[in-house]
Structures are given as structure tokens and as C-alpha cells.
C-alpha positions in Angstrom: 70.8 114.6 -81.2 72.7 117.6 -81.4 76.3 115.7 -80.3 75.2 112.7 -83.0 75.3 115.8 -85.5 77.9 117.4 -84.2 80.1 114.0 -84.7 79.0 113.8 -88.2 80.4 117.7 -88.4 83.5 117.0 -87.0 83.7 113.4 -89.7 82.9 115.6 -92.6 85.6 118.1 -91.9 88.1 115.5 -91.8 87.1 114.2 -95.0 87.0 117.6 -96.6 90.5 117.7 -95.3 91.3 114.3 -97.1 89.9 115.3 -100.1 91.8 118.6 -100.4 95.0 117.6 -99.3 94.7 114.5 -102.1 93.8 116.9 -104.7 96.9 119.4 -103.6 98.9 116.2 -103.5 98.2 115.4 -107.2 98.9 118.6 -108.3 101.9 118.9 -107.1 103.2 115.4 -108.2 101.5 116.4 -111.8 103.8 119.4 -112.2 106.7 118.4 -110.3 106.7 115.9 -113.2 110.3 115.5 -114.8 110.1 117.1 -118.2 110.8 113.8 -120.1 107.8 112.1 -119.0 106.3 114.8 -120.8 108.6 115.2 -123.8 108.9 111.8 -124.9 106.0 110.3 -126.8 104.9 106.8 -126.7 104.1 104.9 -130.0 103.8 101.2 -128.9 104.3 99.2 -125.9 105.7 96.2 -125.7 108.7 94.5 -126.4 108.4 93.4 -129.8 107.5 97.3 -131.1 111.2 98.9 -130.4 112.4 101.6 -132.7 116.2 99.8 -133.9 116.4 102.8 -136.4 114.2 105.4 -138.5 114.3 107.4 -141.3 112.5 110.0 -143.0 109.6 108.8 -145.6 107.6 112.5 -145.8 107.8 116.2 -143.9 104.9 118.1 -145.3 103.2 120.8 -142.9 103.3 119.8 -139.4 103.2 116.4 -140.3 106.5 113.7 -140.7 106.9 110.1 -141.4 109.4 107.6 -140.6 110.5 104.3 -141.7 111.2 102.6 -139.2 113.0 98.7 -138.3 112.7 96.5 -135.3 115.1 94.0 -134.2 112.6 90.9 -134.1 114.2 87.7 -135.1 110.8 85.4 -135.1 108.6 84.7 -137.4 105.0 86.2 -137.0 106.8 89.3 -135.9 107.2 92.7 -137.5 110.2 94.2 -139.0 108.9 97.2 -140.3 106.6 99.9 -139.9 105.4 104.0 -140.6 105.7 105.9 -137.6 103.3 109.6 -138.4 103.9 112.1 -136.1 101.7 115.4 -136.8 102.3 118.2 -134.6 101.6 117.9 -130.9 99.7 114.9 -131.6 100.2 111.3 -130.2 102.2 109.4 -132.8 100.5 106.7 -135.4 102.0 103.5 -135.8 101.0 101.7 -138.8 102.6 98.1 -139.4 103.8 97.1 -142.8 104.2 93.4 -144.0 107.4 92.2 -145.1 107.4 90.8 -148.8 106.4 87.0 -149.0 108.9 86.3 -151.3 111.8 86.7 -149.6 113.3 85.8 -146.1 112.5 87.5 -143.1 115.7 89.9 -141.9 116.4 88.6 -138.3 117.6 91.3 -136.3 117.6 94.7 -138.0 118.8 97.6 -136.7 119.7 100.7 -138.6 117.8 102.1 -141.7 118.7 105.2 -143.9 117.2 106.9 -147.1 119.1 106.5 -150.1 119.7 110.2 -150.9 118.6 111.6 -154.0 115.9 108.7 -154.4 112.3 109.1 -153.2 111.3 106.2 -151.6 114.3 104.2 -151.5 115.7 103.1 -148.2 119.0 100.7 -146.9 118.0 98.2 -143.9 120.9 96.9 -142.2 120.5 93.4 -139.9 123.0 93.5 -137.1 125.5 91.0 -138.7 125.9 92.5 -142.0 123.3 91.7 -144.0 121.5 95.0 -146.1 118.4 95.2 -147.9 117.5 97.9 -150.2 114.2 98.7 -149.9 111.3 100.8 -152.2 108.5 102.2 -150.2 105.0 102.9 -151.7 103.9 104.8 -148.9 100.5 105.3 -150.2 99.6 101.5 -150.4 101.8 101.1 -147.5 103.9 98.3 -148.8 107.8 97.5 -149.0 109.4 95.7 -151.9 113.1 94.4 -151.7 115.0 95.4 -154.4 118.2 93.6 -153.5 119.9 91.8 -150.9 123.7 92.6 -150.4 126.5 92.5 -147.6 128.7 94.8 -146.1 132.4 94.3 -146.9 135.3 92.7 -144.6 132.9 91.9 -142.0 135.1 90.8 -138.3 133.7 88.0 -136.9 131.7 88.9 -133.8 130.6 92.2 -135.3 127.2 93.7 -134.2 126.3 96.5 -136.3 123.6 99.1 -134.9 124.3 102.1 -137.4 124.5 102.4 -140.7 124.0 105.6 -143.0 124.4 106.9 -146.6 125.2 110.5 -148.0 126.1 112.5 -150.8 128.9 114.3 -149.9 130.9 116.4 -152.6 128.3 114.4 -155.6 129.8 111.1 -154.1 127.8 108.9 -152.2 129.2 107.9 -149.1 128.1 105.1 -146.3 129.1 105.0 -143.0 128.5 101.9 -140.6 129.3 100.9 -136.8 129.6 98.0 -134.5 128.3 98.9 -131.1 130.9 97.6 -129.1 130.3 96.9 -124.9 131.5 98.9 -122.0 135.6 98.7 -122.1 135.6 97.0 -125.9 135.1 100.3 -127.9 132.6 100.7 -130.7 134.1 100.3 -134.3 133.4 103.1 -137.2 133.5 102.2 -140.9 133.2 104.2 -144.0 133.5 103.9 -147.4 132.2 104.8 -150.6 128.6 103.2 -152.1 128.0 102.2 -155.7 124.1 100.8 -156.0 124.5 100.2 -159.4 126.5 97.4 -158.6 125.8 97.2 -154.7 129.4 97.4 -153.9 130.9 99.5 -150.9 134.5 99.8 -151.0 135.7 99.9 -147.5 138.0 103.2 -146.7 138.8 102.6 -143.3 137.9 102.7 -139.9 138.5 103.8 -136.1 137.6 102.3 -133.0 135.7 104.5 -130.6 134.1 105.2 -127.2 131.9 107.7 -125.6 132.3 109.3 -121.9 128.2 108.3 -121.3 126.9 106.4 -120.2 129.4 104.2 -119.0 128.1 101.4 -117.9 126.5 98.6 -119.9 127.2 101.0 -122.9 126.8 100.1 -126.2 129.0 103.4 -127.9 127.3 103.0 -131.3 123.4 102.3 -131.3 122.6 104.6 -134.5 124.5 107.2 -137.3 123.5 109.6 -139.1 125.4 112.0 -141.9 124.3 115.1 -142.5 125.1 117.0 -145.9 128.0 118.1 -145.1 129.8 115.0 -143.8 129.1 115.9 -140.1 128.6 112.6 -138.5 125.8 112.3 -135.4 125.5 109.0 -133.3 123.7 107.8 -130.6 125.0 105.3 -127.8 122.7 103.6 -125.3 122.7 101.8 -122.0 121.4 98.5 -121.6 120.9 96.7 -118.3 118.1 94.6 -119.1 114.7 94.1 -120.3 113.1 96.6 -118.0 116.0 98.5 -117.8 117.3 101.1 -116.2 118.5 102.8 -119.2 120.5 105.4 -120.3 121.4 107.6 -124.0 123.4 110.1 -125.3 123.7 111.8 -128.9 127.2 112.9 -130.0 128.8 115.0 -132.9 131.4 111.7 -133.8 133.0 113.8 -136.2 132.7 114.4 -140.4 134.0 113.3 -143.5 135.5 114.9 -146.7 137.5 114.6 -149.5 141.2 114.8 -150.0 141.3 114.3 -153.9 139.7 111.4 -154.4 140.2 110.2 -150.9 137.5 109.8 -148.3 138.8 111.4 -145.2 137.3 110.2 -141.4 138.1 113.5 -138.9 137.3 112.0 -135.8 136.4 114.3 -132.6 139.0 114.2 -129.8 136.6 114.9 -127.2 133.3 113.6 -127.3 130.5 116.0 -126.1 126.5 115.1 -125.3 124.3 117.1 -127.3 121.6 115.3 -125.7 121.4 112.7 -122.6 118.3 110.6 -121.0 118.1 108.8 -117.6 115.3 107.2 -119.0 115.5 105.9 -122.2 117.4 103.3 -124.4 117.8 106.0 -128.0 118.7 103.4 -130.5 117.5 105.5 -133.8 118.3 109.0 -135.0 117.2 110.9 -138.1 117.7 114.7 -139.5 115.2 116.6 -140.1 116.1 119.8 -142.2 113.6 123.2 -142.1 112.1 125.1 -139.6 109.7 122.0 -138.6 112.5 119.5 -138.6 115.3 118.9 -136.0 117.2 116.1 -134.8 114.2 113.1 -133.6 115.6 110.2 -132.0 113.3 106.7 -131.0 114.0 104.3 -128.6 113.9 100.9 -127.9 113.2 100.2 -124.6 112.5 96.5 -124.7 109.5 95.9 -122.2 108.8 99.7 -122.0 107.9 99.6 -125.9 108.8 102.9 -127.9 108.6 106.2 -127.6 110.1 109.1 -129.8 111.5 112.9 -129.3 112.3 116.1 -131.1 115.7 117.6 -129.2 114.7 120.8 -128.0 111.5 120.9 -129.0 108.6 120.1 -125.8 
């Protein structure tokens, strides 16, 4: 009797042990955690649900709203919806319905507000094609406005960015082809009339980032800020389930010279931000003390997920 309970002493330790050294384990692996599991919040998984570009609908409190575009080229599949990210809080995803009345985009990628317009937003599909869109972001619906192209479009191009600022009372767009790995990315820029839907092409630059560097894509977003400073985001794409890899860059700015629209492009480009982990493919800036620079991925299979840079 006393060796049967002295066996079932000796079990029970050992499964104390167990249970302590599983517990120790998972704590460990728990905060040993690389910050960007932690930092990076999902908003839908699933292939269909990547973020191709995003821009600002609403910052009030702690509390903004995108626009956002995804790249789908089926029907039955969406091509826009309002990302609502309130403070620490898991992000909302709600799906809007593209108009019945006109053709489903295939493949859009880039989206910027028209500045100085509430509500008003540019779409851009990869081969050229824009779409000026009004949000009513209280019914949550989208009307197209008009349908227009972008000018002197190269055969073969595959645009992923595509932005629109006032700079010096002049509005001023900015678009990119992504380019892939040695073939460099292609910047454009120009000037924007929407009265007429006309942008006058000004030039444009071929360029290429240091990272990543392989399966690169140097252009996957762009975004101007007020004062002509240019930011853009380039992604790695080795497959469906990846592995991926991002970086955001300062590209350079625009001004005036007289009437001229002049592209300053950096001579060295330098990360401001890089991931290991994700496939950054939209950018937007956020001005005031609760804004910053976000950025949303599209990481096919791995769905979306988006960030504030250097904010946890």
C-alpha cells in the first residue's frame, strides 16, 4: 500500500514538473514574441481582402477611417471597403458595394483623396484606368463620378501608386509603375485639372530601391505630403504565402520653378521603415498628434493587416 502510494507520489511530481515547465515555456515564447506580431493588426484574412492602397475618409478622436481598394479582378468580389481603426482596438472592416451601373475596375491598386474635397477620392486600376470616386460615408456607399485614363501610358505598364496634392495652390498627381527586381520602377508626375480630367504629363524618372532586393517590386504605393515631399513603399513578392518583405522611403519632393513642376529625386535611398514579414502595398498621412504615417499590406493568403510607424 504504502509503495502503490508512494508510486502515485513520485507520478504526480513528474506531472507537476510537466505542467510547470509548459507554462514557463509559454511564457517565454509569449514575450520573446517579435514586436511585429504584436504591432501589426489584422483586418481580414484571406486572399481576396488585401489592402492595394488606402486613404483617409475621417480622423476624429482616437478614431480613423480609410478608403481602401483591393486588386480583385472577378466578379462577386470586392473592390472596396472602410477600414475603422479606433485606438488600440482591433480594426473594423466594413465592405462597400461597387455601383451597378458601371463596370467593375479589375485590378485596382492605389487610391488618394482629392485634396480640398470632402469625400472625393481617385482609384487607380493597375493599367491605367482611374475612377473618381464620392463617398457618403454615412450610408456607406460609393458613386463614380467619372471614368478617365492616365496619359502616355507604355505598353506593359503596371501601376501600384498613384497620388494627388496641392502644392503651391496647384494640384499636382504623381503615379508609378512598380517595376521587377533589375527592371527599375518608373515615377510620373504632372499637373491635374478635374474640371476637365486631364493630367498633363511633366516627366518622369526611372527608379530603384536598395530593399528588399529580391522579387522587388520598387513602387507598391505614393504618397505626397503638403509640401511636395514624396513617400513610397516597395514590397517583396515570392508567392502566395510568401515570404515577404517591405520598405517605406523618402523618394524625394516636388516644386515649382515658375510655372514648371520640378521632380528632385533622392540620390540615396534610405528605409524609414522595413518588415521581414509583410508585403506593405498602401501608405497614407496622417497629420496631428493622433496621425502618423499607417501603411496596409497585402499579403495574399495571409489576408491584411495594418500599422502606425512608431507607434506599438
Amino acid at each position: 500500500m504504502i509503495e502503490h502510494l508512494s508510486q502515485i507520489f513520485h507520478k504526480m511530481q513528474r506531472i507537476f514538473k510537466l505542467i510547470i515547465t509548459v507554462v514557463i515555456l509559454s511564457a517565454f515564447l509569449l514575450v520573446s514574441q517579435p514586436t511585429w506580431a504584436r504591432d501589426w493588426r489584422p483586418v481580414r484574412g484571406g486572399f481576396l481582402f488585401g489592402i492595394s492602397g488606402m486613404a483617409l475618409v475621417e480622423q476624429q478622436s482616437d478614431t480613423l477611417e480609410f478608403l481602401i481598394v483591393h486588386d480583385n479582378k472577378q466578379k462577386n468580389q470586392g473592390r472596396l471597403a472602410i477600414v475603422s481603426i479606433q485606438g488600440k482596438k482591433q480594426p473594423e472592416y466594413f465592405p462597400l458595394d461597387w455601383p451597378s451601373d458601371v463596370a467593375l475596375p479589375i485590378d485596382l491598386e492605389a487610391i488618394t483623396v482629392v485634396p480640398g474635397r470632402n469625400n472625393d477620392f481617385i482609384a487607380l486600376a493597375s493599367f491605367g484606368k482611374a475612377y473618381h470616386l464620392q463617398l457618403d460615408a454615412t450610408k456607406k456607399t460609393v458613386a463614380v463620378i467619372k471614368e478617365f485614363n492616365l496619359p502616355d501610358v507604355p505598353q506593359g505598364s503596371n501601376f501600384e501608386g498613384f497620388s494627388l496634392q496641392n502644392i503651391d495652390n496647384k494640384l499636382v498627381a504623381m503615379w508609378g509603375h512598380r517595376g521587377a527586381g533589375k527592371q527599375p520602377g518608373i515615377i510620373y508626375w504632372g499637373m491635374c485639372d478635374l474640371a476637365t480630367y486631364q493630367i498633363t504629363l511633366a516627366g518622369s524618372r526611372d527608379l530603384q530601391v536598395p530593399f528588399p532586393s529580391k522579387n522587388v517590386r520598387h513602387i507598391s504605393d505614393i504618397k505626397i505630403d503638403p509640401t511636395g515631399v514624396v513617400y513610397i513603399t516597395s514590397a517583396s513578392d515570392a508567392g502566395d504565402d510568401g515570404p515577404f518583405q517591405s520598405a517605406v522611403y523618402i523618394a524625394g519632393s516636388l516644386g515649382f520653378n515658375g510655372n514648371n513642376i520640378v521632380w528632385r529625386q533622392n540620390a540615396e535611398f534610405t528605409p524609414l521603415h522595413r518588415s521581414n514579414y509583410r508585403k506593405i502595398e498602401g501608405i497614407e498621412l496622417v497629420p496631428g498628434a493622433d496621425g502618423g504615417v499607417i501603411l496596409g499590406t497585402d499579403d495574399e493568403n495571409l489576408g491584411s493587416y495594418v500599422y502606425m510607424m512608431g507607434r506599438n
